[in-house]
Each structure stands twice: as C-alpha cells, then as structure tokens.
N, C-alpha and C positions, 0 to 999 in steps of 0.2 A: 504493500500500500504506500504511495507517494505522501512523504512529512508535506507538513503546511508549512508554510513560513513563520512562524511560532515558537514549534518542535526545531529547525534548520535552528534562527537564531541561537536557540540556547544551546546549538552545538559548538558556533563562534566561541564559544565562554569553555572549551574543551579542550580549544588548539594547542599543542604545546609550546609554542612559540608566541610569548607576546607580545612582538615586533609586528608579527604577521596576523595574530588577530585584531591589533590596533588598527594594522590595514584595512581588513576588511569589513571591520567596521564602521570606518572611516568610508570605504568604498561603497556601504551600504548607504550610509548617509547621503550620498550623493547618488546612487538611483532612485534613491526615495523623493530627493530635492525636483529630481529629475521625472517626478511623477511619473514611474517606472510603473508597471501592473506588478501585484504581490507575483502573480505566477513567474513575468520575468526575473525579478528580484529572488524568489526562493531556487527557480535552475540554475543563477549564475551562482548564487552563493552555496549551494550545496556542490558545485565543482567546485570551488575556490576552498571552501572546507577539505574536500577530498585531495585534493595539490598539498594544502598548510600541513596538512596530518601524514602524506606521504615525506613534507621534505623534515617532519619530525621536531627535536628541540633545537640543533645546532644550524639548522639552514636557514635563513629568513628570501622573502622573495630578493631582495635588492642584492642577493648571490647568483641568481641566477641572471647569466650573459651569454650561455650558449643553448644553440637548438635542439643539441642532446639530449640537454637537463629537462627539456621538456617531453621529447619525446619519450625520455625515460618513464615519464609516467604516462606518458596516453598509450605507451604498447600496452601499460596492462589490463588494459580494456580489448584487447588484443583475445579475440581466442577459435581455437581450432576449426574445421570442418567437422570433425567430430559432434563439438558442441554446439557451433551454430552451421550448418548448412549453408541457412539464408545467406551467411554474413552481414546480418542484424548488427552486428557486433558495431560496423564502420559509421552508420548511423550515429551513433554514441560517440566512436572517437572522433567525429566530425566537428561532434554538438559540445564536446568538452574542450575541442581546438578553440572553439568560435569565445565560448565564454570565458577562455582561460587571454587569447587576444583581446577582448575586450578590456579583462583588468590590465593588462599591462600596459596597455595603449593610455586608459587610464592613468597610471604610475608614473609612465613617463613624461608626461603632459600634464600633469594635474598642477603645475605650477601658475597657471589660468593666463598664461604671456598669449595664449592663440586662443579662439572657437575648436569647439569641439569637430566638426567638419575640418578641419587643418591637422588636428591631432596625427603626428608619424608613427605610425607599427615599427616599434625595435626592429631590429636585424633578428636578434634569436627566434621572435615572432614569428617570420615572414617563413612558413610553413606550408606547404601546399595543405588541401583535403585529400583526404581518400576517396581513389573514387568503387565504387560496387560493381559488379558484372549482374547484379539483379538488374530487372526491366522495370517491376515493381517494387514499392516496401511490403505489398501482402502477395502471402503464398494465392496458390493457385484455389484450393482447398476456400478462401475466403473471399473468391474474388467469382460474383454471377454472371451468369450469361444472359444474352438475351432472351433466350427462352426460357431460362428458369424464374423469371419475374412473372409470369400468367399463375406458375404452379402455387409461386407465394399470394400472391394478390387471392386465389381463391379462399385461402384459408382463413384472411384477414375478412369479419365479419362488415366494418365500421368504412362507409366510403370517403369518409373525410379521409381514414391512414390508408386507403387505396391510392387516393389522389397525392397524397405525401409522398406515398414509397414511389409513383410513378413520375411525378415531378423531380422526387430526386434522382431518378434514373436518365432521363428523357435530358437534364440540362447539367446532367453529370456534378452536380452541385452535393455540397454539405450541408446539416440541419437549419446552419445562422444564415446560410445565403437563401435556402426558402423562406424561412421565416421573415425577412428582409425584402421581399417581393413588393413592388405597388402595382397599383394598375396599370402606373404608365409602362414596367417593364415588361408584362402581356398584350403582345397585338394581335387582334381576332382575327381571326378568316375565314372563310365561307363553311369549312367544314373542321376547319382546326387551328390550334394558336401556336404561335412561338411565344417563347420566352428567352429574357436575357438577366444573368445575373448582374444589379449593380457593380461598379469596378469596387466600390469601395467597403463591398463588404468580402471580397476573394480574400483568402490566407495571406497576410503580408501587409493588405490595405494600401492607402492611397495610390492616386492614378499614373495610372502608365501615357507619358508626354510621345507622341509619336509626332517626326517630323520627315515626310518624304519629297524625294523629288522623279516627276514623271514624266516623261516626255513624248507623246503621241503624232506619228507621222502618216500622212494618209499613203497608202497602198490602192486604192481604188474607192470607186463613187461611193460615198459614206460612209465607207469602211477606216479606222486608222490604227495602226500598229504600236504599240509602247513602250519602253524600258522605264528603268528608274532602278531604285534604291531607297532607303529610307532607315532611321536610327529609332528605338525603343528607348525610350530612360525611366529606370522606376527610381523614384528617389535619386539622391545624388550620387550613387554610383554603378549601380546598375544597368547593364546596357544591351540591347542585341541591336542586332542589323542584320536587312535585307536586302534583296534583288527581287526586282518582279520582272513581267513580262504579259501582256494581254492584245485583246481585242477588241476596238470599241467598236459601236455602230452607231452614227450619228442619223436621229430622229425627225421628222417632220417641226416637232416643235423647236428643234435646236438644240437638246438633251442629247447627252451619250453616255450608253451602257455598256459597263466594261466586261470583259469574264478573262479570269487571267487565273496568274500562282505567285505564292511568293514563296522565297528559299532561303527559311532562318536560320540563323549564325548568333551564339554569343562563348565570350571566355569563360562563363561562370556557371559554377556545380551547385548552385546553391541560389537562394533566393527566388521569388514570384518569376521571374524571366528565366530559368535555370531550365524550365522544360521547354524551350520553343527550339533548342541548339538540334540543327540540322532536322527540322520542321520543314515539312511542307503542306504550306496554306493555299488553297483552292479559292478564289474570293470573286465577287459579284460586285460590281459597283456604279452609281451612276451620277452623275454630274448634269445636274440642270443647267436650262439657258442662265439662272443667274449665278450660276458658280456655285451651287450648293452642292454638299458631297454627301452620298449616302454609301454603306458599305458594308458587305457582310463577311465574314472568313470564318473557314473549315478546314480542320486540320484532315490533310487524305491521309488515311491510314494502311 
C-alpha cells in the first residue's frame, strides 16, 4: 500500500545523516512554496528518503560529483528477467532518475541568482533514461480487444456504465478526461457523434503550441500539391517535429480541403509528446475563403 505524505514525512526524521535531512527538508519546503500537489511532493521525497538512507551516516548529498555514485543506487532497482519479464522494473528507475535530477538541479541552483527555467542539471546529473523493448506498460492479459467490449457491456446491467465503458473505449480516454466532457466537445451527426478530449485535461496538462509551415503548389485545374513541416512544444521544453505532404482540392466557394500524412519525430522518452516519435498521422483538413483552419488527425496504425 502507497505511505501518504504524513507517514513519508516522518520518515525525513529517520535519515541518518543530518546534513541530508536538513536538505530535504529544506527541499520540501520549497515544493510546498511551490504549490507542489501532496502526491508530487510524497514520490519525490520518498526517493530522496531512499538515496539519504542508501548513502547512510558518513555521505551527505554535497559528496556526490560523479555519475557512478548515482547510478550506484538506481541499479538496485535493477532486476532480472527472472523477476520481472515485463521489465516493469525500468519504469521505476526512470521515475527515481527524474526525481533524484530534480533535487539536484535544485541544490545546485537554489542560490535564487536565476529563475527556475534557467536552473543547469550538474554534469553527474546528465544521465540518459532507460529505455524498454515493451510496446506497452500493460501485459497482454490486461489489455481488451475490440470484441471483447460487447461480451463486457452485456453483463453491465446500468446504461449510464455502458455509455462510460464505451466512451472510454471509443476516445481511448481515462476516467478525469470523460468526466471532463462539455457539450461543446461532442458534435452530433446524422447517425453518430464524435468526441474530443479537452487538451487540458490529457496526462501532463497544459496545451500543446503547434507552429507549421505549408506550402501548396497547383499541379492541375483545382487541384494543389503541399509540403511543409511544423514544431510541437509542450511546455518549455518539450518538443517534436514534423513533415507533411497532401492534396488539396480547391472549391467552388474558394475553400480547400486537404487529405495528406504527417511523419512525427521527437528526442524524448518521456513526457505528453514522448508517444508521437516516429508516428504517423493520416489528417483531413480545410481552409476557408477567409483563412480559417479546420483539422483533424489519426494516428495509422
């Protein structure tokens, strides 16, 4: 069963090292300033417990300068095929890299000469992820098919949890992004609806800034041919890029509807943009006589 952040605290008061509990105390202070959520605040600091208590009585953080000393402790989250098949295992040392660079990034910077956005990741820091040869984080065993949602849905008496289980199926979404629905994100049609989930209730939050550019050449009578490219940024570091390629067809009224692909690319194993790397999006789009853009995209699978 996962400690609350409570139970965690009062293991601070455990550390052997006073040096290092001062720290992270200290350190706690400042995600809490930083109107941290308890859950962020209890993951980082029950790694930063587990680091304090591995480097024992005689080491304090401000000992550590190499990328060894770190790794020393994230191998022993390290473990066999034997044990884990999945290698579940790399998840974790991912998740103890991330909040163990966080405090140090911290440390080194916490002198308040810069913004937090400018803060440098030490050298010993600058650690790659692991990455997984899984496809998924869930086994096969856990993960439905399409036809096995009819078998479930019969057994569920109540058609409100019919309409749930298939909602969440149908927009590939999780419980808070249904519940998070408006009207305006359902558009009717003659026999069926789409749905879209808010950007800013997905895993990770706030919006994805997209900025392209396209270039449309006629090839024959109202037909015109396109390239381009264009940058993703979530937040301030986050990034992918793409290539597209399409076909427009220019309208009677002036409007052109495009059908093309886009070919996503990004550096990062991690974060809201970590699944589009080497994506490819199938998209629809159309531009009015007044320059207005509409536009839809499918990942082909």
């Amino acid at each position: 069963m996962p400690y609350t952040l409570t139970t965690t605290l009062s293991k601070i008061l455990l550390i052997p090292n006073r040096i290092n509990l001062n720290l992270i105390n200290e350190f706690h202070d400042q995600m809490k300033s930083k109107g941290c959520s308890e859950r962020h605040r209890n993951n980082t600091l029950h790694v930063m417990i587990g680091l304090a208590n591995f480097l024992g009585c005689d080491r304090t953080f401000y000992d550590i300068e190499r990328k060894e000393q770190i790794l020393e402790f994230l191998n022993t989250k390290i473990k066999s095929t034997k044990q884990d098949p999945d290698e579940k295992w790399i998840t974790t040392w991912n998740h103890y890299l991330a909040r163990i660079k966080l405090f140090f990034r911290w440390i080194t910077n916490r002198s308040g000469e810069c913004s937090e956005s400018e803060w440098q990741t030490p050298t010993f820091m600058q650690i790659k992820e692991k990455k997984s040869i899984r496809k998924s984080p869930y086994s096969e065993s856990q993960i439905w098919d399409r036809d096995e949602l009819p078998s479930i849905l019969k057994y569920e008496p109540e058609i409100r949890n019919k309409a749930i289980l298939t909602l969440l199926w149908d927009l590939d979404a999780r419980n808070h992004e249904v519940t998070a629905l408006k009207l305006g994100n359902i558009r009717l049609r003659e026999r069926y609806a789409e749905g879209e989930i808010p950007h800013n209730t997905k895993t990770g939050g706030g919006p994805i800034k997209e900025t392209v550019t396209f270039v449309g050449r006629p090839t024959s009578a109202g037909v015109l041919h396109g390239e381009g490219h264009g940058v993703l940024m979530g937040g301030e570091s986050e990034m992918a890029t793409f290539r597209g390629e399409a076909f427009g067809r220019i309208s009677s009224s002036g409007s052109v509807k495009w059908r093309g692909a886009h070919f996503y690319r990004t550096t990062s194993s991690t974060g809201k943009l970590a699944f589009l790397n080497n994506v490819v999006g199938v998209f629809e789009a159309e531009i009015d006589a007044e320059g207005n853009v509409t536009e839809k995209i499918w990942e082909w699978k």
